[in-house]
FIMITI-900408 format. One line per 4 residues: number of its first residue (from 1); their letters; for each residue x, y, z of C-alpha. Coordinates in nm, 2 decimals, padded with zeros to 4 digits. Example, Ala and Ser with C-alpha at 12.3 -4.5 7.8 and 13.67 -1.06 7.14 Angstrom:
1> as> 01.23/-00.45/00.78; 01.37/-00.11/00.71
***
This chain:
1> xxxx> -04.67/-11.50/02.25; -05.00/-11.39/02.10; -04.81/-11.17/01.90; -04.56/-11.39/01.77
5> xxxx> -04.84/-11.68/01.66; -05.02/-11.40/01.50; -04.72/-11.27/01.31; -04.69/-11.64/01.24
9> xxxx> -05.03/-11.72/01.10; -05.03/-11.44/00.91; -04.69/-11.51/00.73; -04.87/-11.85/00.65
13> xxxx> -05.18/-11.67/00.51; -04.92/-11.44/00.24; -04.75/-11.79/00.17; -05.05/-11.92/00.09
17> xxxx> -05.25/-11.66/-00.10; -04.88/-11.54/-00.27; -04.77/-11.89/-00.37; -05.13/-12.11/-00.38
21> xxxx> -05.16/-12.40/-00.12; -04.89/-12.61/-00.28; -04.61/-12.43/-00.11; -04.82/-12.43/00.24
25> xxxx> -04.52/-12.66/00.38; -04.32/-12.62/00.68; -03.93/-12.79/00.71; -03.90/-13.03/01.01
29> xxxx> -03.70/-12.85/01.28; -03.39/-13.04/01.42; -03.28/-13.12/01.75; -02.95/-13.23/01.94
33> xxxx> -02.80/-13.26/02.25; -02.63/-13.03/02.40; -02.58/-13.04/02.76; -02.68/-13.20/03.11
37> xxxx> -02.69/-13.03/03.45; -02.87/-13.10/03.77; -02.95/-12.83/04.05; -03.21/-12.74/04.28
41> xxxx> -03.10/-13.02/04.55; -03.35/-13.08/04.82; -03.47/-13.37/05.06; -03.74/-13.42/04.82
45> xxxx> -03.49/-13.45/04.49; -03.34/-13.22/04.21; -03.39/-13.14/03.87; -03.23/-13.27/03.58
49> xxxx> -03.19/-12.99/03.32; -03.12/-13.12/02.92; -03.05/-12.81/02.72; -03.16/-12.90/02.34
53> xxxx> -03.01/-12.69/02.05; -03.31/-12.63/01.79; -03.31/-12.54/01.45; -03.54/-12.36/01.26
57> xxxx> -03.52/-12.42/00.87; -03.80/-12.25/00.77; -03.88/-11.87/00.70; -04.16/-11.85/00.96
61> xxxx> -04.09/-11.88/01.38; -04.22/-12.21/01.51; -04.41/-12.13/01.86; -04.32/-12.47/02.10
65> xxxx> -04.60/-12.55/02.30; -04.49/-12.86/02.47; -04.24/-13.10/02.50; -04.32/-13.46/02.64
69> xxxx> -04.07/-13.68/02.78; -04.03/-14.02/02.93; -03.73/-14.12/03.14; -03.51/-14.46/03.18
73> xxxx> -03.26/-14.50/03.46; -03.02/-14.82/03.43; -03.30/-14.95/03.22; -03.57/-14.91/03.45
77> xxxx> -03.85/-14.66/03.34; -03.90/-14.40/03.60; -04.08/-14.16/03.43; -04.34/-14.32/03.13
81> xxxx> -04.52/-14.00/02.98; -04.47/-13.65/03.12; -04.57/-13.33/02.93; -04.45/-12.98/03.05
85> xxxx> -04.58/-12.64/02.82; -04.35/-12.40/02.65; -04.39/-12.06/02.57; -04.02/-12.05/02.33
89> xxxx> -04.06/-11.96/02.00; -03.78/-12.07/01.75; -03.76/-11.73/01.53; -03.75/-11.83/01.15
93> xxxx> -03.42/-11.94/01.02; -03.21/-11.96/01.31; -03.10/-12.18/01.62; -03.21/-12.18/01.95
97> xxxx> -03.17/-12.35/02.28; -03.47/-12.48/02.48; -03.37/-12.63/02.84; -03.59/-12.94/02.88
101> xxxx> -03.60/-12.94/03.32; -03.71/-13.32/03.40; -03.80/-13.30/03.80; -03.62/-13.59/03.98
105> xxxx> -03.72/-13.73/04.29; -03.51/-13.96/04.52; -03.74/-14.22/04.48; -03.71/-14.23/04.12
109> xxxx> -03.31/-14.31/04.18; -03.38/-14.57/04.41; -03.60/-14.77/04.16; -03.23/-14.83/03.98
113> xxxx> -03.02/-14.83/04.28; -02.86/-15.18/04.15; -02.79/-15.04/03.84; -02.64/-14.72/04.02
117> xxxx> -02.44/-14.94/04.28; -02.28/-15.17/03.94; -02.25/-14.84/03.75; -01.94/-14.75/04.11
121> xxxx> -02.23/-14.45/04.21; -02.33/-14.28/03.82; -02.65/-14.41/03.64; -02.70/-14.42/03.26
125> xxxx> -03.00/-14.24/03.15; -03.19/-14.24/02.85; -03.41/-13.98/02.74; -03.70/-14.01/02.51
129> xxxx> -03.89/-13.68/02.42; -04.07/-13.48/02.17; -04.09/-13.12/02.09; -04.43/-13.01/01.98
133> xxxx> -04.45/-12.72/01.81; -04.76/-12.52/01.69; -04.83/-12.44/01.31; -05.13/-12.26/01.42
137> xxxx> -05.33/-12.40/01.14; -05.53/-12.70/01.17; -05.46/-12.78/00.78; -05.05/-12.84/00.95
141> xxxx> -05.17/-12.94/01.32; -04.87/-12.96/01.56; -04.54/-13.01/01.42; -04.33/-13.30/01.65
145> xxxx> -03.96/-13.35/01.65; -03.86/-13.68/01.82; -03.52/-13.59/02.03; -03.37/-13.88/02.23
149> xxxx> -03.03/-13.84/02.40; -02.83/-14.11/02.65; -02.58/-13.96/02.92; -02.47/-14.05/03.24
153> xxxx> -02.63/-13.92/03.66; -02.31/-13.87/03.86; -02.51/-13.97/04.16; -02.24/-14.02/04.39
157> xxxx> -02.10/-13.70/04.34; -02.48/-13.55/04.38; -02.50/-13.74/04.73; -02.15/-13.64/04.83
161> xxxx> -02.22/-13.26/04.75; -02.55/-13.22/04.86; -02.55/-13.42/05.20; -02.77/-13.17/05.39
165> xxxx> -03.05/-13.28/05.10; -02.95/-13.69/05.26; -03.03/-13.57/05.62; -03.41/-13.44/05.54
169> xxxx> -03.48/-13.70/05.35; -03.53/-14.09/05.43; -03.52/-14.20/05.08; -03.21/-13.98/05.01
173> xxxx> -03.04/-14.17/05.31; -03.19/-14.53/05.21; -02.97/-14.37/04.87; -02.66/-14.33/05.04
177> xxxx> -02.68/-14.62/05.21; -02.73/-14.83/04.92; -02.44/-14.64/04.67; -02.22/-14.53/04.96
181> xxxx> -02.23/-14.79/05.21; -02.29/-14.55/05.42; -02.40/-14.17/05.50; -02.11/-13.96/05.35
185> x> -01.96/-13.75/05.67
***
């Protein structure tokens, strides 16, 4: 990674002394969704993993450093402002895919367990994040690209698969009880 920002900050320093300070601008990278899964299932909760397709415009990588991220479930905000660090680097002109993996805990499903029980077991989700990458120059600062995305938990299905997770865990089985009616065996 040290390598890459160097090789980075130096292709800025040629761009700059080759083509004056003028031309010292870097294209916005884009983002968009491209899928949701959720694994790691435990009495304590799962992880919800958004994989992001990015795309570098410009002619020099673009190191990420962090992505934050807030999370709504059925409207209710269970996670305001998180902030996990990245070590990807999007390599000039091309596409990548960054997984963005949002830790879940039971009790966060439970704060909309109305809107899970009117939604027959699935919760809406929206996601509200920002990929920060690092121009490693303080004349550009860090470079953030807004991404939000809405979906859909299938948390039925999540309790109904995972029922050894409901068994450990007394919020999983307040969960079940709640979306189920019941404990699923």
């Amino acid at each position: 990674m040290i390598r890459q920002a160097a090789l980075w900050a130096g292709g800025l320093l040629c761009a700059a002394l080759l083509g004056g300070c003028g031309n010292l601008t870097l294209s916005k990278p884009t983002a968009s969704f491209r899928s949701m899964s959720l694994d790691d299932v435990t009495g304590r909760g799962f992880t919800m993993n958004v994989d992001v397709d990015v795309r570098n415009p410009n002619s020099v990588p673009l190191p990420l450093g962090a992505i934050d991220y807030g999370l709504d479930l059925g409207g209710v905000e269970v996670i305001e402002k998180s902030r996990i660090k990245s070590s990807a680097t999007i390599p000039a002109d091309s596409r990548e895919t960054i997984r963005i993996p949002i830790p879940m805990t039971f009790r966060n499903l439970l704060q909309a367990q109305e809107a899970i029980r009117r939604g027959g077991g699935d919760v809406s989700y929206k996601l509200d994040a920002g990929l920060n990458f690092d121009t490693g120059t303080p004349l550009l600062g860090t470079l953030r690209v807004p991404f939000e995305h809405e979906g859909s938990i299938p948390v039925q299905k999540l309790l109904r698969q995972n029922w050894s997770a409901i068994l450990t865990s007394s919020e999983a089985r307040r969960l079940a009880e709640a979306v189920l009616g019941g404990l699923p065996f």
